[in-house]
MIFI-547876 format. One record per residue (C-alpha): chain; x, y, z; residue number from 1. Coordinates in steps of 0.02 Angstrom, whole numbers. Last residue first. Layout:
REM residues N
<rec "A"; <X; Y; Z>; NUM>
...
END
This chain:
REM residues 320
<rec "A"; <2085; 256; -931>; 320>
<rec "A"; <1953; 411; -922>; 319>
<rec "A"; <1802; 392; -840>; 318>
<rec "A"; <1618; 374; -893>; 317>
<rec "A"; <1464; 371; -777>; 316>
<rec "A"; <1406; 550; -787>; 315>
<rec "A"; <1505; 704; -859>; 314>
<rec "A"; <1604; 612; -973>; 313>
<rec "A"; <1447; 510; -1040>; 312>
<rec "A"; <1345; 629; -1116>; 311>
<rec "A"; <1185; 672; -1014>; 310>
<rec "A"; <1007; 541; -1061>; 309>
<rec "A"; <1029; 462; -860>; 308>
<rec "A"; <985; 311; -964>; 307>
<rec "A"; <1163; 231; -887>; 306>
<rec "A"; <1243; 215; -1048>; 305>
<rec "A"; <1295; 398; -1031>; 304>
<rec "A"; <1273; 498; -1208>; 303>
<rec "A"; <1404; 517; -1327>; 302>
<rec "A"; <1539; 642; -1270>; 301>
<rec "A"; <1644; 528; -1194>; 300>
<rec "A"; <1639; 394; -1345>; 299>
<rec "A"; <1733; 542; -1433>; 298>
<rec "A"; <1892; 489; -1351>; 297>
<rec "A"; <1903; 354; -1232>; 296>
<rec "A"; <1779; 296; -1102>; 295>
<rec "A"; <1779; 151; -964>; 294>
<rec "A"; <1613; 163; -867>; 293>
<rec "A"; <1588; 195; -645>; 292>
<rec "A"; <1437; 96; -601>; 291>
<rec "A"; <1298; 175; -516>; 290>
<rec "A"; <1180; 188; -652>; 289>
<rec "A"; <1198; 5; -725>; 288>
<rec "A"; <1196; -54; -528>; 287>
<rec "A"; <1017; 49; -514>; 286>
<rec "A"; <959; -27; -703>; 285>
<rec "A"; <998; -185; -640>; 284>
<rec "A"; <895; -164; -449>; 283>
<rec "A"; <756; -93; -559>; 282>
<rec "A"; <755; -243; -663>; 281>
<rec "A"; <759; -364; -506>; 280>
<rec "A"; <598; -273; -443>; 279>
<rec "A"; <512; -271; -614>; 278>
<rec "A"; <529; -478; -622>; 277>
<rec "A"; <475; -484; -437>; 276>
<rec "A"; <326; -378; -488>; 275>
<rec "A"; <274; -508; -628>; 274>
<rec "A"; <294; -661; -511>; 273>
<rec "A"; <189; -590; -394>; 272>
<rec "A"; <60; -559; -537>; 271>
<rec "A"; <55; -727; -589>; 270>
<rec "A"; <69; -775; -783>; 269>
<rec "A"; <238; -832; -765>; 268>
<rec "A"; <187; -951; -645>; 267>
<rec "A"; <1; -1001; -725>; 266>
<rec "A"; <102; -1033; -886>; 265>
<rec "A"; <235; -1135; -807>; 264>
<rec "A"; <107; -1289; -708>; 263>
<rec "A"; <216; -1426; -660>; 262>
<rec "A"; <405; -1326; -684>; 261>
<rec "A"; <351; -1173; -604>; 260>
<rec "A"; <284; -1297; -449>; 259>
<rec "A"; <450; -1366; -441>; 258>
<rec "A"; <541; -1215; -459>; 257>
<rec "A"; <423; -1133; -324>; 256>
<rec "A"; <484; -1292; -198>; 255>
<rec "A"; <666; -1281; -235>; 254>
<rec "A"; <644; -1091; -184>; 253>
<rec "A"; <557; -1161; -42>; 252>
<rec "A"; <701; -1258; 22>; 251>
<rec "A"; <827; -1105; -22>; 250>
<rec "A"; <716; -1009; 94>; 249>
<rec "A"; <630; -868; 16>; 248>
<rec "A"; <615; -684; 40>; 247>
<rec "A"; <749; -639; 140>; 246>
<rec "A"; <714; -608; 342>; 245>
<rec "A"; <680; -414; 355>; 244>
<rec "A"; <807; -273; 326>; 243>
<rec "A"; <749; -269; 158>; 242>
<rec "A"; <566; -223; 197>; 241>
<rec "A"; <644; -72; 311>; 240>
<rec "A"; <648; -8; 127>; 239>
<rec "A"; <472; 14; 88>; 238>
<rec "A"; <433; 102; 239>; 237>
<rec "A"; <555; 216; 226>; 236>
<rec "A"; <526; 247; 51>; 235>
<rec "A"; <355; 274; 121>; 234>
<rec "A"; <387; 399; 234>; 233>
<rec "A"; <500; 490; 110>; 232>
<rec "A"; <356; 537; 4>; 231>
<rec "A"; <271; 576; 153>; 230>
<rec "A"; <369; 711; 207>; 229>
<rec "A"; <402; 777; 35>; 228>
<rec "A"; <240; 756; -50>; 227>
<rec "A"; <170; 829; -265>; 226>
<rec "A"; <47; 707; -333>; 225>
<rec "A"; <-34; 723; -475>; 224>
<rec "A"; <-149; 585; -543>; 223>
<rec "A"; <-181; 438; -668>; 222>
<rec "A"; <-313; 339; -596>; 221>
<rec "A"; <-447; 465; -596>; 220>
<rec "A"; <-584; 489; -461>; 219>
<rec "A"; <-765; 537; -496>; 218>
<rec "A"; <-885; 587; -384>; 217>
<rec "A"; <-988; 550; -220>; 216>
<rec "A"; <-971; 592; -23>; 215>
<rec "A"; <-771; 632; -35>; 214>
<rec "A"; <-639; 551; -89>; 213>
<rec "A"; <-474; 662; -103>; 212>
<rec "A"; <-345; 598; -253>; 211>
<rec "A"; <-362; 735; -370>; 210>
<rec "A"; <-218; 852; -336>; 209>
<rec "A"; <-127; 767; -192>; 208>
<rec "A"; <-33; 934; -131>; 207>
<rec "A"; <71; 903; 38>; 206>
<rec "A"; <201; 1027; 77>; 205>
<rec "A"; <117; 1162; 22>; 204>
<rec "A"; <-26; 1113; 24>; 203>
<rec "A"; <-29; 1088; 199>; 202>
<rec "A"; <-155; 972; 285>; 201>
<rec "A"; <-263; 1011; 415>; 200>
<rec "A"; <-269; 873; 572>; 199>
<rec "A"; <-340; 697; 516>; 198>
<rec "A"; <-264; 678; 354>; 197>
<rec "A"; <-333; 492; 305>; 196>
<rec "A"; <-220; 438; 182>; 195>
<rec "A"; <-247; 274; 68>; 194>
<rec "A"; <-124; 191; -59>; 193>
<rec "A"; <-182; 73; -176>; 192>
<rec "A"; <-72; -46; -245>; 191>
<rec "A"; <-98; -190; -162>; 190>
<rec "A"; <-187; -117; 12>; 189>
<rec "A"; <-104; 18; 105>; 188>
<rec "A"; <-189; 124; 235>; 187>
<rec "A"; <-102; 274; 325>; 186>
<rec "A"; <-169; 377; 470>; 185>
<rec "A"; <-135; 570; 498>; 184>
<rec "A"; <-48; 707; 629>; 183>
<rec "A"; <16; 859; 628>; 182>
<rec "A"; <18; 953; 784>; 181>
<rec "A"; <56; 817; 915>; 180>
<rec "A"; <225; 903; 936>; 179>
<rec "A"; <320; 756; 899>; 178>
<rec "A"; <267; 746; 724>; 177>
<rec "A"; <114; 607; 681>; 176>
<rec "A"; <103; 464; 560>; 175>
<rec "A"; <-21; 316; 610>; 174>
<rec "A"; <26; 152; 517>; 173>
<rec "A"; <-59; 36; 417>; 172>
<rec "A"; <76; -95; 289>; 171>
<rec "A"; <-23; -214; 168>; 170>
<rec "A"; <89; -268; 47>; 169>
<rec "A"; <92; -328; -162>; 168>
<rec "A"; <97; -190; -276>; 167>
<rec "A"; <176; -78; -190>; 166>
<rec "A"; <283; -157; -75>; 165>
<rec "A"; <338; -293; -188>; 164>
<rec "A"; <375; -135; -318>; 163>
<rec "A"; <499; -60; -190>; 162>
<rec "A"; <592; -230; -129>; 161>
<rec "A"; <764; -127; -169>; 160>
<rec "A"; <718; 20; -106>; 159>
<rec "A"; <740; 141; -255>; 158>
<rec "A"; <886; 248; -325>; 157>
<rec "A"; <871; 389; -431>; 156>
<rec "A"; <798; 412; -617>; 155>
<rec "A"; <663; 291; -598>; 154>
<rec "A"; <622; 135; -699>; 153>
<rec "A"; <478; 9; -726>; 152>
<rec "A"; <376; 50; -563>; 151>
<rec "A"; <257; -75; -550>; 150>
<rec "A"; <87; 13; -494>; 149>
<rec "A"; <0; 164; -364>; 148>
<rec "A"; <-173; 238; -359>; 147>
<rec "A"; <-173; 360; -232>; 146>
<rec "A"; <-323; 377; -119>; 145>
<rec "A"; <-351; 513; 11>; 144>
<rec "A"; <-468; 533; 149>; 143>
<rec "A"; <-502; 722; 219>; 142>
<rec "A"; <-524; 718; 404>; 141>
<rec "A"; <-645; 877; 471>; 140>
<rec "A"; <-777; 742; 525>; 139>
<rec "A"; <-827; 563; 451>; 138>
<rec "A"; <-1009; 651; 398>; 137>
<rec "A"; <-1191; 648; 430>; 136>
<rec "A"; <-1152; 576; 613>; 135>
<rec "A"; <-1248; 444; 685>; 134>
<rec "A"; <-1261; 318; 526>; 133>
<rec "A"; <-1143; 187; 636>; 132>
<rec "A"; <-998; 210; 500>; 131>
<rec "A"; <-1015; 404; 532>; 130>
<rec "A"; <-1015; 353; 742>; 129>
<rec "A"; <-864; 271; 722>; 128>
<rec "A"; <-789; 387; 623>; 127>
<rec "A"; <-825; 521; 727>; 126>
<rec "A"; <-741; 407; 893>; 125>
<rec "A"; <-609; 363; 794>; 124>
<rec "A"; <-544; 540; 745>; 123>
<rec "A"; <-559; 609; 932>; 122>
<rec "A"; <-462; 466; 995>; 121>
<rec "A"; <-326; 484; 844>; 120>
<rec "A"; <-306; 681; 896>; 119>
<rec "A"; <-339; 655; 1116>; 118>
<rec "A"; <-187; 508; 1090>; 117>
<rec "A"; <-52; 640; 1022>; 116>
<rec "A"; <22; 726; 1166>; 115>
<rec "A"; <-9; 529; 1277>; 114>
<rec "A"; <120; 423; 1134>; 113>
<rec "A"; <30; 339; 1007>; 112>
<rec "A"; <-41; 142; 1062>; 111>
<rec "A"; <-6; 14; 935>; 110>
<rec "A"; <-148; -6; 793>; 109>
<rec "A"; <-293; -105; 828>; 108>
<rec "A"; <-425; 49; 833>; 107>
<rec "A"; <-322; 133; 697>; 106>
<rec "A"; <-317; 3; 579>; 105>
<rec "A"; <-512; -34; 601>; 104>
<rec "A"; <-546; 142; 600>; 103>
<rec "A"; <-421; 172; 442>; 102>
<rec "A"; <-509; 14; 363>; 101>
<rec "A"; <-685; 90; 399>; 100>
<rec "A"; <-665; 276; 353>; 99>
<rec "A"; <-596; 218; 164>; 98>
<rec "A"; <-743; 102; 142>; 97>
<rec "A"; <-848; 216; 207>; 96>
<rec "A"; <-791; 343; 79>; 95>
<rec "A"; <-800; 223; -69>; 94>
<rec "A"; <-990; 192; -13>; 93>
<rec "A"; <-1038; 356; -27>; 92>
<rec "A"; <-1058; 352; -215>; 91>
<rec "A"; <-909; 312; -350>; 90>
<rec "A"; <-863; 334; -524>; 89>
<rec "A"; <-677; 256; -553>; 88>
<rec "A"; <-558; 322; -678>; 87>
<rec "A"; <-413; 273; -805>; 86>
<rec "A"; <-500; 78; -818>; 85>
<rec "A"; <-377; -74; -805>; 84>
<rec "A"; <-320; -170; -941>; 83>
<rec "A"; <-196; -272; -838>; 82>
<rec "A"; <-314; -304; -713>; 81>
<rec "A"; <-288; -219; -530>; 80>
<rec "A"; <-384; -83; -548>; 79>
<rec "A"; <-541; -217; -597>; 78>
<rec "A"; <-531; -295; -427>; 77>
<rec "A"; <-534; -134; -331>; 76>
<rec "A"; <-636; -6; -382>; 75>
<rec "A"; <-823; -63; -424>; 74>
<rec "A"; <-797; -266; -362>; 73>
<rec "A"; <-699; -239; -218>; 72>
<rec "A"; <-772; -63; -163>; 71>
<rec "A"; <-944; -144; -170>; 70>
<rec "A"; <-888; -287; -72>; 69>
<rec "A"; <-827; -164; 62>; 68>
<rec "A"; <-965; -80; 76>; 67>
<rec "A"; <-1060; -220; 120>; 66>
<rec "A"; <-942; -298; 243>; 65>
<rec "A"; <-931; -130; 346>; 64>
<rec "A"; <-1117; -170; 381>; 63>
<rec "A"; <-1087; -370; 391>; 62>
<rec "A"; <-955; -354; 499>; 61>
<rec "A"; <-1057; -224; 606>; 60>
<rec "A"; <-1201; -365; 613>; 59>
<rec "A"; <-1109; -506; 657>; 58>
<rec "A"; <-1023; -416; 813>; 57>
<rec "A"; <-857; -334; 800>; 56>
<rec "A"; <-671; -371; 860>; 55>
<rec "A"; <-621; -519; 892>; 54>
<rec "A"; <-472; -514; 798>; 53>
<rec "A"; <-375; -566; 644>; 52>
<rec "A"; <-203; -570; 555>; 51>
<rec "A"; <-181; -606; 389>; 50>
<rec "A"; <-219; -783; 333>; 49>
<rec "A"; <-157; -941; 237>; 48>
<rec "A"; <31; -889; 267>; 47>
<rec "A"; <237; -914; 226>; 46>
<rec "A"; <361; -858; 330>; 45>
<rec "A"; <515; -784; 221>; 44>
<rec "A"; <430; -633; 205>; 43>
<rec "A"; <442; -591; 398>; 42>
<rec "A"; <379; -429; 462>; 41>
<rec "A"; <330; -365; 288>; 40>
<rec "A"; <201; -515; 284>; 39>
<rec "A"; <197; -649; 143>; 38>
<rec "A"; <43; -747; 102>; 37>
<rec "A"; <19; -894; 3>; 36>
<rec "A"; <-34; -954; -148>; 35>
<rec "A"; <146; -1008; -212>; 34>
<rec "A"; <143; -898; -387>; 33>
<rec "A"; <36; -767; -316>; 32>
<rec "A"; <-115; -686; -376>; 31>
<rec "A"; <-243; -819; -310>; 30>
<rec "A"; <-158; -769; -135>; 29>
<rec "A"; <-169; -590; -158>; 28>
<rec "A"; <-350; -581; -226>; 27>
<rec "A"; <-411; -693; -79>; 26>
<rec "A"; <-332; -560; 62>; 25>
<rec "A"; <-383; -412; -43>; 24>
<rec "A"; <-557; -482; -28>; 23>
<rec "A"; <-559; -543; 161>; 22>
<rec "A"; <-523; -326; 208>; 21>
<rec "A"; <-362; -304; 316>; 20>
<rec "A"; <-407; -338; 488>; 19>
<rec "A"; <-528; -513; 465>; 18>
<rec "A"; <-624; -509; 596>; 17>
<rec "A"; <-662; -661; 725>; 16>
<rec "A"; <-850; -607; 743>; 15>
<rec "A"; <-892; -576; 903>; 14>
<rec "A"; <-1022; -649; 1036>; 13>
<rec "A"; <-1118; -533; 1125>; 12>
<rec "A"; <-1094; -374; 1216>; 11>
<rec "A"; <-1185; -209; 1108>; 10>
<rec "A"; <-1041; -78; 1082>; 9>
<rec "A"; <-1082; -23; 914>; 8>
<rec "A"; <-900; -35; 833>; 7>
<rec "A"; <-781; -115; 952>; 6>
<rec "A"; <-902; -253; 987>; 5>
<rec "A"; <-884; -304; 1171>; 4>
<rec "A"; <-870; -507; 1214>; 3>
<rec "A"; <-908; -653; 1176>; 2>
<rec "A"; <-814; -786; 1084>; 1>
END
């Protein structure tokens, strides 16, 4: 197909693009006990492919492309092994990684209301021309990555689906208050999750301690991470997954017994089949927590079976 490459702007024919990077897409489907996709829209709908566009020419897809393998086989790839490395050394590349999926999210992205449009358009257009080599820089944005995994257990109450978001969605979004004052793009890939903060951000109410990317460094896995607003952003985000279709339909539930039953170690080996083990534990431990407990006499005083670690009488437990 031709037409206008969204990156350089030379007419020609166009590269049908893969939106979320072709190496996450392969990872996820090896990883997963079916090999196929699921998107947050409908789970239940099973997938060869994310979604794609004409949207660059051969040699923009192969500029972003080489980044991008870099980032796959440096960063990506081995964070997601079991015995994964506590910290990454990177060069410029990890930055134009980071600037190229938030342009390509942002460029395909739904259109933000007209008191915000000049921010985003002003933060495409500078990355476009840093990923074109024009610019010596991607602007005043600061990128962020987080470096996110199965959550085992948490003292409050998660989205049910919460770990099958993490570990196992791509989500993009822009995130902007009404005003137009305050606004940023968000990236998630399997377990990595990428800000790009594109007017100042507040420390206050946003402090990722050691999770910036800039032109070269080192970035470690474990890190400290201190958000309100978008701490409940991605809750948000996590949870509108259970509002969706259900997971499986009970024909392909036959089907994943079947193929569990062919080939079990490569089932319970698979990582999708790992974070939908940690999901239903969570979703235990939350009932365990929220249940009201029968206790009598000094039982009351012994701590809460819940985990919550305070004696019983003054969490969970009830007298008869």
């Amino acid at each position: 197909m031709n037409g206008t490459c969204r990156l350089c702007g030379a007419h020609g024919p166009l590269i049908f693009s893969h939106l979320i990077p072709r190496f996450a897409v392969k990872w996820l489907k090896k990883t997963s006990a079916t090999g196929f996709l699921r998107n947050l829209s409908n789970p239940a709908k099973r997938q060869q492919e994310t979604h794609r566009q004409y949207l660059l020419c051969a040699h923009c897809e192969q500029l972003l492309g080489r980044d991008e393998k870099r980032f796959a086989e440096h960063i990506f790839i081995p964070y997601q092994e079991e015995n994964q490395p506590t910290s990454f050394a990177y060069d410029e590349w990890f930055l134009r990684v980071l600037v190229g999926l938030h342009w390509r999210a942002l460029v395909t992205s739904d259109p933000v209301p007209d008191n915000v449009r000049p921010v985003f358009a002003a933060a495409e257009e500078r990355w476009r021309q840093y990923l074109l080599g024009r610019v010596p820089d991607p602007g005043t944005a600061e990128f962020h990555v987080q470096f996110g995994g199965v959550i085992e257990h948490s003292t409050f109450d998660l989205p049910k689906k919460i770990n099958w978001y993490v570990a196992r969605a791509f989500d993009a979004s822009p995130i902007f208050t009404p005003s137009g004052s305050d606004a940023l793009f968000y990236v998630k890939l399997p377990r990595l999750i990428m800000l790009a903060f594109i007017s100042p951000r507040d420390p206050a109410e946003e402090d990722w301690n050691g999770t910036q990317v800039v032109t070269r460094g080192v970035i470690q896995v474990r890190q400290n991470v201190s958000t309100t607003r978008f701490g409940q952003f991605l809750l948000e985000r996590a949870k509108a997954v259970e509002t969706n279709a259900p997971m499986f339909t009970e024909r392909q539930m036959q089907k994943i017994l079947e193929q569990a039953k062919a080939n079990p170690r490569a089932f319970l080996d698979s990582d999708s089949y790992r974070v939908h083990i940690a999901d239903q534990r969570m979703r235990a431990i939350a009932e365990a927590r929220n249940a009201r407990i029968e206790v009598k006499g000094r039982d009351r005083n012994k701590p809460c079976p819940c985990g919550s670690g305070r004696k019983a009488k003054k969490c969970h437990g009830r007298t008869s």
